[in-house]
C-alpha positions in Angstrom: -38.2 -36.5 -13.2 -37.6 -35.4 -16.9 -39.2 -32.1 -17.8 -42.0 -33.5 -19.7 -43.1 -35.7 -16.9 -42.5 -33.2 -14.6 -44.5 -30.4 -17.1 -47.4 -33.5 -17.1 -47.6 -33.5 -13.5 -48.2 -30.6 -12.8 -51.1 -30.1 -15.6 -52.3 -33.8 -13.8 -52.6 -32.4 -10.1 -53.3 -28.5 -11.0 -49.8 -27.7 -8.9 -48.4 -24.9 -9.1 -44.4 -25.3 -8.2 -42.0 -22.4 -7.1 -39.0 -21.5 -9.2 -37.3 -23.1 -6.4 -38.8 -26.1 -6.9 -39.0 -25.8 -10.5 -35.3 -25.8 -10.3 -33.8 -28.5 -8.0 -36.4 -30.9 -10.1 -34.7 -30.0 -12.5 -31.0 -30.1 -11.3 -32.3 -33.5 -9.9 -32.4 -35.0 -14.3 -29.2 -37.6 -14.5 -27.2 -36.3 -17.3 -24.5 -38.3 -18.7 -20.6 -37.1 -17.8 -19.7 -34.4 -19.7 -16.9 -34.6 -21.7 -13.3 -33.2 -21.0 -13.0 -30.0 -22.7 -10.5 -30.6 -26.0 -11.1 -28.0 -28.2 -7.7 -25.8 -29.3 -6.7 -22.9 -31.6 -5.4 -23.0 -34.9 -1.9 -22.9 -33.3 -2.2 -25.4 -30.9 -3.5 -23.3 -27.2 -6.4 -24.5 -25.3 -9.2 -22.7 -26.8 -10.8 -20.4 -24.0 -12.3 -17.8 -26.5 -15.6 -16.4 -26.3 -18.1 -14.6 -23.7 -18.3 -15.2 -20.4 -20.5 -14.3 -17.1 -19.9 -14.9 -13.2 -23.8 -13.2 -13.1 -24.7 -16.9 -11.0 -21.8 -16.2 -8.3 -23.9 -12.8 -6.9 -25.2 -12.8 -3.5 -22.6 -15.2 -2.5 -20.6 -13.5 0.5 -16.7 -13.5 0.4 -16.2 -15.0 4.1 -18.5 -17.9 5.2 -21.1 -16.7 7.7 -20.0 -18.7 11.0 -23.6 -21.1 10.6 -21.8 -22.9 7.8 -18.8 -24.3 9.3 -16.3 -26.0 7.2 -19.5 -26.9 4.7 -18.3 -25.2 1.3 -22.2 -25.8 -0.3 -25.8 -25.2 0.4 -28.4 -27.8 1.4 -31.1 -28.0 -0.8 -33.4 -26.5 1.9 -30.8 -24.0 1.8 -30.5 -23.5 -1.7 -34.3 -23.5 -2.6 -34.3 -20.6 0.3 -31.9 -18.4 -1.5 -33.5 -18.7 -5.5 -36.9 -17.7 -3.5 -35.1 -15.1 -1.8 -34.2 -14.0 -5.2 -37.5 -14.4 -6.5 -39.2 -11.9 -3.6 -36.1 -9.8 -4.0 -37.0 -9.0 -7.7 -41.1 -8.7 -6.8 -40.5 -6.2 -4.3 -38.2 -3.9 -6.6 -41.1 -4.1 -9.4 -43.6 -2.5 -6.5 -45.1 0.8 -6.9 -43.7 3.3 -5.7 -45.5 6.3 -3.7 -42.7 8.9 -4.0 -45.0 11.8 -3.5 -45.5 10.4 0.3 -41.5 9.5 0.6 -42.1 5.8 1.1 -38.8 4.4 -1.2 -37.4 2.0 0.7 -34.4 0.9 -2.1 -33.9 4.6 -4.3 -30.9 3.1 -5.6 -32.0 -0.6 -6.7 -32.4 -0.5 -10.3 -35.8 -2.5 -11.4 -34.7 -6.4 -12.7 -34.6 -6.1 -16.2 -31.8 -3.7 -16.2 -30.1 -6.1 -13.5 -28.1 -9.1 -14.1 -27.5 -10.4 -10.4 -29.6 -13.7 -10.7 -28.3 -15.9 -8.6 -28.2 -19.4 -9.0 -25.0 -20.6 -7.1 -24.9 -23.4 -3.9 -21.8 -21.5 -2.7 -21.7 -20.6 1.3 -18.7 -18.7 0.4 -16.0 -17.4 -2.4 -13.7 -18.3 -0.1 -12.9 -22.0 -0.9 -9.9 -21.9 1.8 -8.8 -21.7 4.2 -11.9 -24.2 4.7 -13.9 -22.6 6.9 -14.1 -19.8 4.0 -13.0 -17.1 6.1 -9.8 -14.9 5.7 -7.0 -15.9 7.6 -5.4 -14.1 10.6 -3.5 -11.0 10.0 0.1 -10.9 11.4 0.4 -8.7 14.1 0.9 -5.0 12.8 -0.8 -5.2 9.4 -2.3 -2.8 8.4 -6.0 -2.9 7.9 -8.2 -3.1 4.8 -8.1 0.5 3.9 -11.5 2.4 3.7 -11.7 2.8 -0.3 -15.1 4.3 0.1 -15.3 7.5 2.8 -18.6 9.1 2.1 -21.6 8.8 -0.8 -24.8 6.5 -1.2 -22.5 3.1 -1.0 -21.1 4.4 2.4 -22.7 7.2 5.1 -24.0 9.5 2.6 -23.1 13.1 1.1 -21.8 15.3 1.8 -18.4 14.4 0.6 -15.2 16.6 1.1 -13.4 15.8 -2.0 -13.4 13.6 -5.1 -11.1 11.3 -3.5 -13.5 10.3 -0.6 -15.6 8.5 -3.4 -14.7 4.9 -4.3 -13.1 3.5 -7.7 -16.5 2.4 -8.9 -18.1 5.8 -8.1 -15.2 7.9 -9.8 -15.7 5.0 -13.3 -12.2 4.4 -12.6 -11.6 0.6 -11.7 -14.4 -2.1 -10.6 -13.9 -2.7 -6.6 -9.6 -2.5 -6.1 -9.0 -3.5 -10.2 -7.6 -7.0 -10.4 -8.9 -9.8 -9.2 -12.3 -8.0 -8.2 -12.4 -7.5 -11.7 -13.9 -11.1 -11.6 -16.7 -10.5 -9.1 -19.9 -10.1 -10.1 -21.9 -6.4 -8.9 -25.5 -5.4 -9.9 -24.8 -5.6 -13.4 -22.3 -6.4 -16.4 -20.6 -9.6 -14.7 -19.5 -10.3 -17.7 -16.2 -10.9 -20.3 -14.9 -11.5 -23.5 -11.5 -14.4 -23.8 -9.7 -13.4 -26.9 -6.6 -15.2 -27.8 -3.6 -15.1 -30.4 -0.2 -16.8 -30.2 1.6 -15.7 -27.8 -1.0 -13.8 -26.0 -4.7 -13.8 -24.2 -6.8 -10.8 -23.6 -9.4 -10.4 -21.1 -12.1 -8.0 -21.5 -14.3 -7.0 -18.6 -17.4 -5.1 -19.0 -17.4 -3.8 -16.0 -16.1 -1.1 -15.5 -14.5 -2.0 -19.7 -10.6 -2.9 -18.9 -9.0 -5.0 -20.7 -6.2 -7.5 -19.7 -3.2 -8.1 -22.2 -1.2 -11.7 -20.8 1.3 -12.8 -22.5 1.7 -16.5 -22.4 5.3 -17.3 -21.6 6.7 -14.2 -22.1 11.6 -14.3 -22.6 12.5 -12.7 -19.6 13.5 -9.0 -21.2 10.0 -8.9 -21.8 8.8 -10.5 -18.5 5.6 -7.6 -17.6 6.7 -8.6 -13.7 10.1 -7.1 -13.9 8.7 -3.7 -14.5 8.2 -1.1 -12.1 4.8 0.8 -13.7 1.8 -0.1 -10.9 -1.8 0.0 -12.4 -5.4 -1.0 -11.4 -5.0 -4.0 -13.4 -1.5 -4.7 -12.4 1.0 -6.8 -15.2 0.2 -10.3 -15.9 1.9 -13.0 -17.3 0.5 -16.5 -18.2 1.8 -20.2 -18.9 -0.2 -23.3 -19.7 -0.8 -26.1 -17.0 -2.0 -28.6 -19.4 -5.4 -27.0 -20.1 -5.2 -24.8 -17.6 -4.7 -20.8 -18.0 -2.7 -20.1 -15.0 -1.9 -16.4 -14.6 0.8 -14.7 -12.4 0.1 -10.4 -11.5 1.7 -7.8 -9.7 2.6 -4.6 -9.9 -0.7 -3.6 -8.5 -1.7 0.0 -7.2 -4.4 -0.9 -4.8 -3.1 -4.1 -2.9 -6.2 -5.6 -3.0 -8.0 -6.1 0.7 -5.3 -3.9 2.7 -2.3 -6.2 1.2 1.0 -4.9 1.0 3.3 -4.5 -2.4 4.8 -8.0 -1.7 1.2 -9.9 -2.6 1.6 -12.7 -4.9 -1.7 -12.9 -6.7 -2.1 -16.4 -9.0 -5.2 -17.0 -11.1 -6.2 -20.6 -12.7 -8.6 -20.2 -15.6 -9.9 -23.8 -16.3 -12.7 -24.5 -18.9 -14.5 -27.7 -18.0 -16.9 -28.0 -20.8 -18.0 -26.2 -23.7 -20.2 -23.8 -21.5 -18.7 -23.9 -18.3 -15.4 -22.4 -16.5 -13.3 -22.9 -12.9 -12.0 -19.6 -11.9 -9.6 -19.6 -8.5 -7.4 -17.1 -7.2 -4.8 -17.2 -4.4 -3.3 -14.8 -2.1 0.5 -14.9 -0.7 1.4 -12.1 1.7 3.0 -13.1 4.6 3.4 -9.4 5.4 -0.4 -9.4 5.7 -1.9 -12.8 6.6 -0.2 -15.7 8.3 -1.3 -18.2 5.3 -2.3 -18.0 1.7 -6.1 -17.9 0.7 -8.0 -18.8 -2.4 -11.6 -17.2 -4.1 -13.6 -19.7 -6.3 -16.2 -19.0 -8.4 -17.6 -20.8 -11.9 -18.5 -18.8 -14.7 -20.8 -20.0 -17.5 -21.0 -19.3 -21.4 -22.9 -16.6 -23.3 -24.0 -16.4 -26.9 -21.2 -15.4 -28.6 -23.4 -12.3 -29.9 -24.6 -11.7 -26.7 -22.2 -8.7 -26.7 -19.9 -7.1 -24.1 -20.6 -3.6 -24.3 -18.8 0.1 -23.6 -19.4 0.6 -19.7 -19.5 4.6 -20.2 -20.1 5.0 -16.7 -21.0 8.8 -16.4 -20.2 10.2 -19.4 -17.7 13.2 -19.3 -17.7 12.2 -15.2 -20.4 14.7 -15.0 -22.1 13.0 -12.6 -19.1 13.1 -10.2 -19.1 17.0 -10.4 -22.8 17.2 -9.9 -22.5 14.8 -6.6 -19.9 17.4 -5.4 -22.0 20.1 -6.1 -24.9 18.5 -3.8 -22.3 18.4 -1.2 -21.4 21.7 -1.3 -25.4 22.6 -1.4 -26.0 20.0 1.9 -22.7 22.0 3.5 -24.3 25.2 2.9 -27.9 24.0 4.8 -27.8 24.3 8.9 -27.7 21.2 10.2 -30.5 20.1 13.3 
C-alpha cells in the first residue's frame, strides 16, 4: 500500500506498526524502473562525483553464518528481525546508566545520535562469493591472518606492552588494514567524497580522512603499479568499463586478511542511479587462498552539503600516551 493509505490505516484501526513493519510496507510500493545512470563530466567520464555512505552495509558479517547456506539475502521475517534488532539496540544504549553502582554493560558504545551504524541492508554476507559467502580454503602453509590488534578495549584489555600492540584504528593511523577496509562501514563516519578531473578520480574517506588519488589510464612510465613505495592505501590505477570505475591496487603494506605481497586487489565502482552505487572487490592470491573471492556492498547518496569532515582522531595522539600510561599504572598494581 502507498504511504497515505498506509498512514490512513493505521489512524482507521488505532495500530500502531513497528519500524519494521513500517518499512517492508513500505519497500513493498511498486516503483517504476529506474533509469540507467547517464550523467557525464564536462569532459566526457562517467560522472561519479559527490558524497557517499556504506552507513546501511553495518551489522552485516564478512563470512555467511553457516544457517544461510548459499542464500546471499534475508527473508523478510529475517530482515524485519534485524531493523528491530537495531531498534532495541539503540533503546538500550539511551538507558540510564547507574555508574555509581558499576552496572555499565557497553562503556564503550557511544549513545545513537553520535552513531551512524543504522542498518538497513538484506545482506547475509559481504561475501557475495564464493556463494556460500565464506572465505575460501587457505593453501597449505599460509600463513594466518595476522593479529593486528594484541591488547586494549577492542581486544583482551590493558595493559599493553608497547604502542605497537594497539591496532591501526587505535594508533589514528589507517581504518582496519587501509585499502579496501577503507570501504567498510565502523560505528561511525562510513562515509566519502568522489571527486573527479580529467585524467584522474579521488576518493576521500572520512574515516580515518585518507584520501585516494587514481589515475585513470595512466602511460606506463607513470603506471603507480610499477613503483616499489608500499602504503596503507597502496597505488591505484583506474580504466573505464563502459560506466564502470574499475580500479587495480597494490603495493599494499598490510596484505589485507593475512595475504601475501603477490595479492591482486580489483575494485568495480558502478553507479546505478542518481542515488545509488555497486561497490565489489576481488581477491587473487594463490599464495594465500586456493580461489579468488569478492566483497559487495551498495552505498547510497548524501546531500552534497552533508559534509565529509576532518577525522582528528586523538588530537596530538595524546590519547595513545595516556592509554600507555594506564598500562604502566595497571603493571604497577599486584595482580589477585
Amino acid at each position: 500500500m502507498g504511504v497515505e493509505r498506509l498512514q490512513g490505516e493505521m489512524m482507521r484501526t488505532g495500530t500502531i506498526l513497528t519500524v519494521a513493519a513500517v518499512v517492508l510496507a513500505l519497500t513493498a510500493i511498486p516503483r517504476a524502473a529506474a533509469a540507467p545512470w547517464s550523467a557525464r563530466t564536462p569532459w566526457g567520464d562517467p560522472d561519479y562525483q559527490g558524497e557517499w555512505t556504506s552507513e546501511g552495509e553495518y551489522g552485516v558479517p564478512f563470512e555467511r553464518p553457516a544457517q544461510y547456506g548459499a542464500r546471499a539475502f534475508l527473508t523478510d521475517e529475517e530482515y524485519a528481525k534485524r531493523l528491530n534488532d537495531v531498534r532495541l539496540r539503540n533503546e538500550k544504549d539511551l538507558e540510564r546508566v547507574d555508574v555509581l553502582a558499576g552496572k555499565v554493560d557497553s562503556p564503550n558504545a557511544p549513545i545513537p545520535h553520535w552513531r551512524e551504524y543504522d542498518t538497513t541492508s538484506r545482506r547475509t554476507s559481504l561475501i557475495i562469493d564464493p556463494p556460500n559467502g565464506r572465505f575460501p580454503p587457505r593453501v597449505p602453509g599460509a600463513k594466518p591472518w595476522p593479529v593486528r590488534q594484541k591488547c586494549g578495549t577492542l581486544a583482551v584489555g590493558e595493559p599493553c606492552d608497547t604502542y605497537e600492540d594497539y591496532g591501526l584504528g587505535v594508533r589514528c593511523i589507517a581504518h582496519g588494514e587501509g585499502v579496501p577496509d577503507a570501504m567498510f562501514p565502523a560505528v561511525y563516519n562510513a562515509n566519502l567524497r568522489f571527486v573527479q578531473s580529467p585524467g584522474f578520480v579521488a576518493i576521500s574517506y572520512e574515516l580515518i580522512h585518507d584520501t585516494r588519488v587514481i589515475p585513470i589510464d595512466p602511460p606506463a612510465v607513470r603506471d603507480p603499479l610499477r613503483s616499489s613505495i608500499r602504503s596503507y592505501m597502496g597505488a591505484s590505477r583506474g580504466h573505464w568499463d563502459e560506466t564502470t570505475l574499475v580500479v587495480e591496487t597494490a603495493n599494499l603494506k598490510m596484505t589485507p586478511r593475512g595475504s601475501t605481497r603477490s595479492l591482486t586487489l580489483v575494485e568495480r565502482f558502478t553507479r546505478t542511479g542518481k542515488d545509488s552505487m555497486a561497490y565489489q572487490a576481488t581477491f587473487t592470491d594463490p599464495a594465500t587462498w586456493t580461489a579468488p573471492w569478492t566483497v559487495a556492498l551498495d552505498l547510497r547518496a548524501r546531500p552534497d552539503d552533508a559534509g565529509v569532515y576532518e577525522y582528528a582522531c586523538h588530537e596530538g595522539n595524546y590519547g595513545l600516551r595516556h592509554m600507555l600510561e594506564v598500562s604502566r599504572l595497571l603493571d604497577s598494581v599486584p595482580r589477585k
